[in-house]
C-alpha positions in Angstrom: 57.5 -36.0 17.0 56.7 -39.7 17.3 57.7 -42.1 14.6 56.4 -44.7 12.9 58.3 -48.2 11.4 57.4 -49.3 7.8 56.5 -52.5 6.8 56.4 -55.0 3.7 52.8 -56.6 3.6 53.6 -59.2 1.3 56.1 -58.7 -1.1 55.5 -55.6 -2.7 53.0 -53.3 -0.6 54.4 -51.0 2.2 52.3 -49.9 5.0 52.3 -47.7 7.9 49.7 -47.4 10.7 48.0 -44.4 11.9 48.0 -43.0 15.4 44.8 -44.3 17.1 43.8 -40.9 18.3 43.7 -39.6 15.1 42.0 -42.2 13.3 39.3 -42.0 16.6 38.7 -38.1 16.5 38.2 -38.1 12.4 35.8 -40.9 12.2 38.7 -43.4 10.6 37.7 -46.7 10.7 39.0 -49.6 8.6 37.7 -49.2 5.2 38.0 -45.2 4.9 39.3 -43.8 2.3 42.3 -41.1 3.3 43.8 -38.5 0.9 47.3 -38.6 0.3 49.6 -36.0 -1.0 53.1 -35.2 -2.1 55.2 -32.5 -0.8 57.6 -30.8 -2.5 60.3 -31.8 0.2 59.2 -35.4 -0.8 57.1 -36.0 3.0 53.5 -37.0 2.6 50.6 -35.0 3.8 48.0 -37.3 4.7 44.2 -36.0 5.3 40.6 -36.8 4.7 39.2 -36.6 1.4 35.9 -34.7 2.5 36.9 -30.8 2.9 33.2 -30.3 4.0 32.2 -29.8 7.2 29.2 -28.7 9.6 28.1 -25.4 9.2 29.9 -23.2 11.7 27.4 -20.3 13.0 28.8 -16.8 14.0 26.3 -14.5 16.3 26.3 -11.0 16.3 24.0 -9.1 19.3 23.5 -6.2 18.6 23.0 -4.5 22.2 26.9 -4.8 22.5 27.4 -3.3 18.9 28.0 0.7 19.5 27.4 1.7 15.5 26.5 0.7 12.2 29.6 0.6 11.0 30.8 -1.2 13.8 28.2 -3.7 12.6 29.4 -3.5 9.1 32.8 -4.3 10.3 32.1 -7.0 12.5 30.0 -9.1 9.2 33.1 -8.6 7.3 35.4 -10.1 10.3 33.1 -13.5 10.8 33.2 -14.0 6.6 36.7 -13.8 7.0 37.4 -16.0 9.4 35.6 -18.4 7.8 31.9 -18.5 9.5 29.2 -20.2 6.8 26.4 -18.5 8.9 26.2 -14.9 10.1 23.1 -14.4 12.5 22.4 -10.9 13.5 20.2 -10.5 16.2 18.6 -8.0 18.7 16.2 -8.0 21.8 13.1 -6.6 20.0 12.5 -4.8 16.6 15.5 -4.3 14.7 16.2 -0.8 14.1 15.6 -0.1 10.3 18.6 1.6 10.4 20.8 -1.4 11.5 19.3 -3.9 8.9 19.8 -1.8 6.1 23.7 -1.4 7.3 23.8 -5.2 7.7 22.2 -5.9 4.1 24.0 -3.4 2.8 27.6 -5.3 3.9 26.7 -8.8 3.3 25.8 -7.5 -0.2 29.6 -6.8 -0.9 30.6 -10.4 0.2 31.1 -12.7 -2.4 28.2 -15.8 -1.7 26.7 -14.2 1.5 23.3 -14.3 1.0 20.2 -13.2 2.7 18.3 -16.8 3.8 16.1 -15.5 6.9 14.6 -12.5 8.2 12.5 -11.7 11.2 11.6 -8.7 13.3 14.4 -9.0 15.5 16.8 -10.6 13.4 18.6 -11.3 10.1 20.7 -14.3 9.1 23.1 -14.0 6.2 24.7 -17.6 4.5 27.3 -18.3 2.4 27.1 -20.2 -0.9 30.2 -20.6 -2.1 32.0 -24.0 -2.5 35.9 -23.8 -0.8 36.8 -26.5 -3.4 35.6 -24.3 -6.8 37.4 -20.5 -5.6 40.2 -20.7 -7.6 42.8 -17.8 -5.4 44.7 -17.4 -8.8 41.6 -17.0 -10.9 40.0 -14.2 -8.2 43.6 -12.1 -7.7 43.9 -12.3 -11.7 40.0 -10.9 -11.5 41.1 -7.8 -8.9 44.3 -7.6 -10.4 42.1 -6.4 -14.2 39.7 -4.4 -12.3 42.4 -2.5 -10.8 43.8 -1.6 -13.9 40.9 -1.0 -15.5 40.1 1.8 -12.7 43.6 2.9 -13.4 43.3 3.9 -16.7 39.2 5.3 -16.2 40.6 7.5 -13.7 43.2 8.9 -15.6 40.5 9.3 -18.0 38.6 11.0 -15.8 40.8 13.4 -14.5 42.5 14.3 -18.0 38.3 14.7 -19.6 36.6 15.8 -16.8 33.8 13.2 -16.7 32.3 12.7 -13.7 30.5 9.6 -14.4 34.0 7.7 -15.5 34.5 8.8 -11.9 31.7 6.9 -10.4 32.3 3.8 -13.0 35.7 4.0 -10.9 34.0 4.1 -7.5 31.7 0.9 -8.4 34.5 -0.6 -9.5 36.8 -0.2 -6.3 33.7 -1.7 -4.4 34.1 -4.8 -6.8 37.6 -4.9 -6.0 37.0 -5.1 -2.2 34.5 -8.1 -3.0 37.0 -9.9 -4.5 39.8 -9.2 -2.2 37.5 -10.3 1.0 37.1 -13.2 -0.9 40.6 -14.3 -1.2 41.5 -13.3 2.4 38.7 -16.0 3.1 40.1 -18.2 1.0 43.3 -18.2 2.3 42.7 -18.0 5.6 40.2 -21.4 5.1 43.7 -22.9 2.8 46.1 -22.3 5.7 43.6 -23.6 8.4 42.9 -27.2 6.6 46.2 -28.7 4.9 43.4 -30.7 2.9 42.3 -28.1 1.4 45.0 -26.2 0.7 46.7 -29.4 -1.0 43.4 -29.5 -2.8 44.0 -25.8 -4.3 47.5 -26.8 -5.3 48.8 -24.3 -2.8 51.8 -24.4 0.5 52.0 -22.3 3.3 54.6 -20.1 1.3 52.1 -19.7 -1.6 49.1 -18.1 0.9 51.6 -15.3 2.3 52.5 -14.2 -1.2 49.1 -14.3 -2.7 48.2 -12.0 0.6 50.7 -9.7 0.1 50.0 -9.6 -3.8 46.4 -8.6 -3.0 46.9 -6.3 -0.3 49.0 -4.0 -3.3 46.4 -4.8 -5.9 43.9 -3.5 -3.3 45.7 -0.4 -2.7 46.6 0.4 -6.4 42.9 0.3 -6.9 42.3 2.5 -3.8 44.9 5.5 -5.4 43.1 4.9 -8.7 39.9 5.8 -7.0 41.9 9.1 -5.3 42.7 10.1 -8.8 39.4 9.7 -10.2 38.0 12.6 -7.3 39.2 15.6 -9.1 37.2 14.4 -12.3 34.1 15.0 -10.2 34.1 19.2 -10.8 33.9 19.0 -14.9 37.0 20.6 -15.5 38.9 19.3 -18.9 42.4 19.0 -18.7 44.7 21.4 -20.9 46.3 19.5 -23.8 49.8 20.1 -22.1 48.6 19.0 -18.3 46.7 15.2 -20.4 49.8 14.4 -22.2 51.5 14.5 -18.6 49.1 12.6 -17.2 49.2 9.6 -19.7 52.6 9.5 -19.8 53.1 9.4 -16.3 50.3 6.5 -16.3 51.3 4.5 -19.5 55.0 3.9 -17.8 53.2 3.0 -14.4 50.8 0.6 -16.0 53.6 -1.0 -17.5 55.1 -1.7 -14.5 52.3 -3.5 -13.0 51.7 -5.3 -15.9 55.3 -7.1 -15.8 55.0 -7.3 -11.6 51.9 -9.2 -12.5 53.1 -11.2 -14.8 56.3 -11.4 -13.2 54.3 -12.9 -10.3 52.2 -15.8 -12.7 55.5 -17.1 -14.0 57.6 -14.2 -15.7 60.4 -15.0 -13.0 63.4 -13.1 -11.5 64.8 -11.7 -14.5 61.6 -9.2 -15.1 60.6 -9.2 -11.8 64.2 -7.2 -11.0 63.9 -5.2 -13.9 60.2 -3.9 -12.4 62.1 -2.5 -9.1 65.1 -0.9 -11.1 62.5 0.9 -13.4 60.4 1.9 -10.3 63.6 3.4 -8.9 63.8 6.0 -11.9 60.9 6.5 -12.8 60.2 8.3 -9.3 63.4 10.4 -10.2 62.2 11.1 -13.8 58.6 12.0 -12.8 59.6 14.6 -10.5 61.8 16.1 -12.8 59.3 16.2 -15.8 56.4 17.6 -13.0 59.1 20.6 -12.3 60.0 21.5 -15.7 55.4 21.2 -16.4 55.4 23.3 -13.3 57.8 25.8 -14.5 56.1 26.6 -17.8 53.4 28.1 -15.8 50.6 25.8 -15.6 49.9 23.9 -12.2 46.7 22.4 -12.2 45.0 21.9 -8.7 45.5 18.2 -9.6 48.9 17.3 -10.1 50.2 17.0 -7.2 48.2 14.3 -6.0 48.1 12.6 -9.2 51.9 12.3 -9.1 52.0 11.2 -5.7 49.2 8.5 -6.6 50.9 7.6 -9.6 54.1 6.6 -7.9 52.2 5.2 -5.3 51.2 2.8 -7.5 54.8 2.1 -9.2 55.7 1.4 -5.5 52.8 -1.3 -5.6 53.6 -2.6 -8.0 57.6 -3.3 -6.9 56.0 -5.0 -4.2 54.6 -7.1 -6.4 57.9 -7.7 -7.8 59.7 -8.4 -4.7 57.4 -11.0 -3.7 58.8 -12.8 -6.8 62.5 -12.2 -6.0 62.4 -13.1 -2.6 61.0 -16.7 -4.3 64.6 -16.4 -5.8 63.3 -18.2 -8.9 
């Protein structure tokens, strides 16, 4: 990498010049205002102080698309990489069919809104301002509804109410929202050092925020598999609930220290989060055998305890992510 001397402009003010080519291809001309920030390390990141740019358009045709969820799954891909306009066209009339798939999607992005609509197409924007998404502030936001659908579906299952079973399902589709939007997020923070100075974050930061979300995402998604057996009306015995929300009470507490292991609680509780996993997968089998063996075995339990622990193991994930920090 080329170098650059320092020099004393005066007698007190340092300065260094700026390759030509990049001054040229950002619009730097004498005058501009640059953006300078520290590094941890102690180097200097050195960027424009405008993070906003021409909107970038995404086109989807949908004479190469082969289904609706195809079409679905394609609208989630361009809002993830970071497209501010998703246009959705076809050769004639839109099938009905195909709009209603596509509405239906951007609906369950965070800021994608519908801003035109013809007879052969539909183009979805997005609203939302890089700057103001605060990644900490939306995982904290997944990370409650997640545990909120935890307990409802434990709820559910141990009272037999179907409709805590659909609060859980609207719920998990809130939880997807949210964790779309941070993948946005930090795929637009790893792509623009600016920015990601800007949110306070470093390259190191982004991975563990991903992999934090990805195990918030999927305790919500076992949360959602314990609801299902809510949906027949059946109450639980008073012997099979108490197992149930003891099982659940020790593996919410675990994710509540990963979590807040994660936001500052530091090694110390993080480590204690993976030993207490450890036995608690030991201790629940054993207390599932000896419920087993008094003769009751409700059709339940054997995917509650395997999406129970499912969710301790989240939630050591969680953890680890804060020990491998080694803080």
């Amino acid at each position: 990498m080329p170098t650059r001397r320092v020099q004393l402009t005066g007698k007190e003010t340092f300065t260094l010049s700026l390759p030509k080519s990049w001054a040229v291809k950002n619009g730097v001309s004498p005058g501009s205002e640059l953006r300078i920030d520290e590094e941890k390390d102690g180097s200097l990141r050195v960027g424009l102080p405008a993070l906003s740019k021409p909107s970038e358009e995404a086109v989807i045709r949908l004479d190469s698309v082969s289904s609706h969820e195809a079409l679905q799954r394609l609208i989630i891909a361009k809002y993830l990489n970071g497209f501010d306009v998703i246009r959705v066209s076809y050769h004639g009339r839109m099938p009905q069919a195909y709009r209603q798939a596509a509405r239906l999607q951007a609906g369950m992005l965070e800021g994608l809104e519908v801003v035109e609509e013809k007879d052969n197409e539909l183009v979805f924007q997005d609203f939302l301002s890089k700057e103001s998404v605060s990644i900490q502030r939306m995982l904290r936001r997944a990370d409650a509804i997640a545990s909120s659908m935890h307990r409802d579906s434990v709820e559910a299952l141990v009272s037999g109410d179907p409709s805590l079973s659909a609060r859980v399902a609207r719920q998990e589709d809130e939880v997807d929202r949210v964790r779309h939007l941070i993948t946005r997020q930090l795929n637009f923070a790893l792509n623009s050092s600016t920015l990601m100075g800007a949110l306070g974050l470093t390259a190191t930061d982004c991975l563990d925020f991903h992999i934090v979300a990805e195990n918030v995402e999927e305790i919500a998604d076992s949360a959602l598999e314990i609801s299902q057996f809510s949906r027949k009306g059946r109450h639980a015995s008073s012997q099979s609930a108490g197992f149930a929300r003891q099982v659940t009470a020790e593996v919410s507490a675990l994710h509540a220290d990963a979590i807040k292991a994660f936001f500052g609680g530091g090694f110390a509780l993080a480590d204690s989060v993976v030993s207490r996993q450890a036995k608690l997968g030991r201790r629940t089998h054993a207390r599932e055998n000896e419920f087993i063996s008094s003769g009751e075995k409700p059709q339940w339990l054997t995917t509650f305890t395997s999406e129970s622990l499912k969710i301790a193991g989240y939630a050591a994930e969680i953890a680890k992510v804060v020990i491998d920090r080694g803080t």
